[in-house]
N, C-alpha and C positions, 0 to 999 in steps of 0.2 A: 451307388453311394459308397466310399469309400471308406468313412466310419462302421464302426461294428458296435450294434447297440446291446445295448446289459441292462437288461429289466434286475431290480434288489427287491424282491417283495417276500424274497425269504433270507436266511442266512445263511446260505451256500451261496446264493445267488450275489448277496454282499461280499461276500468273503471272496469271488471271484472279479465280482466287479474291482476291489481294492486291489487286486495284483493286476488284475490289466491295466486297473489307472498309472500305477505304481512303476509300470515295466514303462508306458506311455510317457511319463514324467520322467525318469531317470533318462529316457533317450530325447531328450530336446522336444518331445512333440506336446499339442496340445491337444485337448480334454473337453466335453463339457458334462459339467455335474450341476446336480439341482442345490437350490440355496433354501433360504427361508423365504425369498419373496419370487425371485424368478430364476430361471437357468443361468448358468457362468459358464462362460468359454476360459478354462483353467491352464497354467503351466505352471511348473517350478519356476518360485521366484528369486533362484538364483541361479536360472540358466540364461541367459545374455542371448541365445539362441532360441530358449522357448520363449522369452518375453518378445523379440524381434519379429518372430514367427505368430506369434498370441495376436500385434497389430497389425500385421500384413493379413492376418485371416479374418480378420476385422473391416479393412479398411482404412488404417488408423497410421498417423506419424507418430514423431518421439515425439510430440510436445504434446501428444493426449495418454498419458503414461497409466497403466493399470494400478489399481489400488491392490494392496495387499489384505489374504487372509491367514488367524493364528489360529489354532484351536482352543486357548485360554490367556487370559490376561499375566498368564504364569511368563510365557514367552514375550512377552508386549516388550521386555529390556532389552532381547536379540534383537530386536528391528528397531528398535527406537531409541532417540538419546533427549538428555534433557525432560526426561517423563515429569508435570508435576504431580504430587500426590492427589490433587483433583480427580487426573483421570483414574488413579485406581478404585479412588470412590465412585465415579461413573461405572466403571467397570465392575465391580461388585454388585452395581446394580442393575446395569441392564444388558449386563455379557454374560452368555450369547444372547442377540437380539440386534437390534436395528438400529446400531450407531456407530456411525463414523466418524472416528477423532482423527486429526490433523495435526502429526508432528514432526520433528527433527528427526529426518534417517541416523543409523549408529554409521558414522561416515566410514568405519573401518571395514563394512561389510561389502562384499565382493560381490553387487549384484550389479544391475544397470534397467533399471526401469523405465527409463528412458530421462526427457527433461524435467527432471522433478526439481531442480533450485535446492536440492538438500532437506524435503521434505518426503514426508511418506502417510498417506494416508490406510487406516487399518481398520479391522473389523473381525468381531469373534462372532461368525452365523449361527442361527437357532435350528441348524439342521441336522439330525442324525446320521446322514448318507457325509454329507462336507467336512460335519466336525470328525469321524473315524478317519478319514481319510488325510485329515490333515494332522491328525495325533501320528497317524503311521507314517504319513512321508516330509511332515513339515510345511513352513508357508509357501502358500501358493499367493500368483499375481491372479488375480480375478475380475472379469470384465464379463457385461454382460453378453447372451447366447444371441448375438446377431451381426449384422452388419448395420455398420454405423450409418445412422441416419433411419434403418429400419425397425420395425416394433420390434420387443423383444422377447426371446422365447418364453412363452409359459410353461411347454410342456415336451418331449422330447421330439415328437414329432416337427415340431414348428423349427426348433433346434439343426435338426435337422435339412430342412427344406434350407434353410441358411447356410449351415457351416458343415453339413455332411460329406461335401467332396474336399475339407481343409482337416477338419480333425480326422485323432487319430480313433476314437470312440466316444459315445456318448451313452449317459448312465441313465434309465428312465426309472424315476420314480413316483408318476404320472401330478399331477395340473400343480401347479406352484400359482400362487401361494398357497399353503396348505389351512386348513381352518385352526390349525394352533395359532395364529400369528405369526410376527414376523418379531416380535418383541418378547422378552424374558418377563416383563409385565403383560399379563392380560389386561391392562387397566387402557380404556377407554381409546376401543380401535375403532369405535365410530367417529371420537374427537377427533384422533390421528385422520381420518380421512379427509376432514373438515377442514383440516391444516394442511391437509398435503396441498402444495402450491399448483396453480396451471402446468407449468411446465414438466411437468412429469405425464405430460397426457402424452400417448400415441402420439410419435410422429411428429411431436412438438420440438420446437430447437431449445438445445439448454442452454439459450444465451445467458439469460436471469440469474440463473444457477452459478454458473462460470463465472459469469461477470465478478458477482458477488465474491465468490472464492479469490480473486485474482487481488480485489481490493485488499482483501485480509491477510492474505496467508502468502509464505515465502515463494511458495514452490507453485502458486499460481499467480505468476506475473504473462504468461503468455493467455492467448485473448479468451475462446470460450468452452477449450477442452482444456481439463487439468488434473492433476493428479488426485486431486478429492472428487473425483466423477464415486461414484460409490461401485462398491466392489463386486456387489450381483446386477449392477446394469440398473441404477435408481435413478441414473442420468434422464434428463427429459426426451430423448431421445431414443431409450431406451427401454422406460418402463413403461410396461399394460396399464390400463385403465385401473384395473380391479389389483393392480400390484400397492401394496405402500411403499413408498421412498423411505431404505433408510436415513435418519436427521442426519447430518455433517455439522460438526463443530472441529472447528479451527482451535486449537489447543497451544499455538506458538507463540499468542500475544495474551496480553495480560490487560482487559479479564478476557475472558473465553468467547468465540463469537459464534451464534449459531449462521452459517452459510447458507443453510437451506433446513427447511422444517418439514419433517416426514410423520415417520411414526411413533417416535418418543415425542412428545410433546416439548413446547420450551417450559412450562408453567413446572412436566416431571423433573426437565433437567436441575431446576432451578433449587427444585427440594432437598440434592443434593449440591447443588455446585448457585451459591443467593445471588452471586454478584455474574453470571452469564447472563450477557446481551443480546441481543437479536442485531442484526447486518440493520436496519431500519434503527433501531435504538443505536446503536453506533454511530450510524451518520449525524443522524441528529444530536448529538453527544459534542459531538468534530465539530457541527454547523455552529452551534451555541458558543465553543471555545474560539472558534474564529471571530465570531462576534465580538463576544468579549475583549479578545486579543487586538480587534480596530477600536472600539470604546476606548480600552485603556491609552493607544498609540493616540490620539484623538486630545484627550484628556493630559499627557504629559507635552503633547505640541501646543494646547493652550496655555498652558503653566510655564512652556519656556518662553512665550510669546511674551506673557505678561510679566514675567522677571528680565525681558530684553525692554519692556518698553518703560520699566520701574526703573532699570537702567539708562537708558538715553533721558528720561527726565531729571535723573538727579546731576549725569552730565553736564547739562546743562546749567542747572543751577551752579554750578561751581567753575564754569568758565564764559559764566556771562559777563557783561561790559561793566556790571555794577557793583564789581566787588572790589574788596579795597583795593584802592592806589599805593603801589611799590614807591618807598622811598626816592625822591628824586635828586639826582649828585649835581651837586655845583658846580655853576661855568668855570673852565680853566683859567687862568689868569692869564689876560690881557697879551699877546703876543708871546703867550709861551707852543713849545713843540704838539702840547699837548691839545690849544685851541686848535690850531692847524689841523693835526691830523681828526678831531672830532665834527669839524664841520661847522666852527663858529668864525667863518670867512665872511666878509663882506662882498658887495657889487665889484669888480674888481681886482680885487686878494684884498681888499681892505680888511682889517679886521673890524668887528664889531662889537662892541664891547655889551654892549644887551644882546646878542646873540646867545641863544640857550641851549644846552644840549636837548636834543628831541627824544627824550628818555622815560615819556608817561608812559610806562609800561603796569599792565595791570598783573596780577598775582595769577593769571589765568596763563601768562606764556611759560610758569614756572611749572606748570601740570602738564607735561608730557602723556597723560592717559588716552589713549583715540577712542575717538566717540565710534558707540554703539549702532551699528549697522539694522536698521528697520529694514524689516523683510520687502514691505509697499515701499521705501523711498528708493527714487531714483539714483544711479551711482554714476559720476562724473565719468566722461569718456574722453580718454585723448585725440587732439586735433591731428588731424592728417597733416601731411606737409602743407600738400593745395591749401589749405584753409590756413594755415600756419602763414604764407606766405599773402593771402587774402586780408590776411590779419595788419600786419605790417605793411605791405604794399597799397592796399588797396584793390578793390575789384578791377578798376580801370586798367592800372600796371597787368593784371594776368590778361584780359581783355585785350591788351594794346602788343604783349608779345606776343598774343597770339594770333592777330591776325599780320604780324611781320614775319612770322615762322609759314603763314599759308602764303 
């Protein structure tokens, strides 16, 4: 095996482990250390080299990107931008412990976590061994201790048997999780288990998990690996039976959505943060406004139906046959220019002296308004030629050229 392991059960033995993690990290390489639920395969996450390294010892592409860990919510403004105050009241409350917030990387920062769409998923762990080590060297990217697809380490051994000929060491601080929890609340870790969803079993796919993050959150638009995968390996894919999933909430959209439910319950988040939703309350949220959204379309397409057909009725009445008759002008006098050219000619050029101008015109030619177009009436189509000429000629005449033409 090519890792060298470091048992911490005393404080030499910490204090040793910290500088060989330490030397491990500054040189591009990767690590694994214990969390609060299960082992992480660790690098500096801002080596571009240990993160590349971190997923190839994985099995892993850039589109399944390591989440980040801080050692206090003090740091949470180096790696993140756009924070709102919500999360710091999250944070007061259950950091360190088992929540993953989902927000806007600080874009100035010189890392490359891989496909993240400009987001960063974070986590402050309830572990004594992670959190020293991350006060002394800074955030780490953290994924869990195995190979992808495989269960994931509890303990250093197991750790081991996976990633011992890729890292550079592994830190044993025997069985994870530990019986403190995995939460900054002791409050109801048999609830949390009761919550924690299927896909967190052994060997299970995180499709569920993913899927759901990809819907919400910027930086998972790729299918069912994503940057909110949780930081000590809470992926379904990843975590033990006996592991709790840290919760994930997505913190980029407004209100806050929980992506996956672990070991903060939704009911604790809500105690502080009233108006987070749950991925299920959301949809249904979307479904209802869609509805509504065809209702209302629905409702102003009958209202313009019934103001079109309020319209062609009154049409109507104002250019019917029965409205008053227009003034009618008197015949020209008897053999003047102006009989001739109106049309009061007789059989012959005769003139006709009762001959009347043909001028009963009603009040309806004087409305230029064009009638309103009903959606069900049919609308006149122009004649073809053939029919044109069908019209005027007759059928026979097309008939008759054409059989002169064969």
């Amino acid at each position: 095996m090519k890792a060298k392991l470091y048992p911490v059960s005393s404080e030499t033995e910490v204090s040793e482990a910290i500088t060989a993690a330490r030397e491990a990290l500054n040189s591009h390489e990767t690590i694994v250390i214990p969390t609060d639920t299960v082992y992480g395969i660790a690098c500096d996450a801002f080596s571009h080299e240990g993160v590349a390294k971190l997923l190839s010892d994985k099995g892993r592409s850039r589109t399944m990107p390591p989440p980040v860990m801080i050692f206090d919510q003090a740091s949470l403004s180096g790696v993140a931008d756009e924070i709102p105050d919500e999360v710091y009241e999250l944070g007061r409350k259950f950091w360190p412990g088992a929540l993953t917030v989902i927000l806007y990387s600080y874009p100035s920062l010189n890392w490359d976590l891989g496909d993240t769409q400009g987001t960063v998923a974070v986590r402050v762990p309830n572990d004594e061994f992670a959190l020293k080590l991350l006060t002394e060297h800074g955030p780490l990217a953290v994924s869990s201790a195995n190979k992808t697809g495989q269960q994931a380490a509890v303990n250093a051994q197991q750790a081991a048997d996976q990633l011992g000929e890729n890292v550079s060491l592994i830190v044993d601080a025997g069985d994870r999780p530990t019986s403190a929890g995995s939460t900054k609340e002791s409050t109801a870790a048999s609830d949390s288990t009761s919550q924690a969803p299927d896909t967190d079993a052994p060997g299970s796919e995180d499709t569920e998990t993913a899927d759901s993050v990809a819907e919400s959150a910027p930086a998972a638009e790729t299918t069912k690996d994503t940057p909110t995968e949780t930081a000590e390996g809470t992926g379904s894919d990843d975590a033990p039976a006996q592991a709790l999933p840290s919760t994930i909430l997505d913190c980029t959209c407004t209100p806050f959505v929980v992506v996956r439910e672990g070991a903060i319950s939704v009911e604790a988040l809500r105690e502080v943060v009233p108006s987070i939703v749950t991925r299920a309350e959301l949809d249904e949220r979307n479904e209802l406004k869609a509805k509504e959204r065809a209702a209302e379309g629905e409702t102003h397409a009958a209202a313009g139906q019934e103001d079109l057909d309020e319209a062609y009725e009154q049409w109507d009445k104002e250019h019917s046959q029965g409205s008053e008759s227009a003034r009618r002008a008197g015949a020209p006098a008897e053999g003047s220019i102006a009989s001739a050219l109106m049309g009061a000619v007789g059989v012959l050029g005769e003139v006709s002296a009762s001959a009347g101008i043909d001028q009963q015109r009603t009040r309806q030619y004087r409305n230029n308004t064009p009638k309103p177009v009903k959606r069900d009436e049919a609308q006149a189509q122009p004649f073809s030629a053939q029919q044109a000429r069908a019209l005027v000629f007759g059928e026979q005449t097309e008939k008759t050229e054409s059989a002169s033409t064969d």
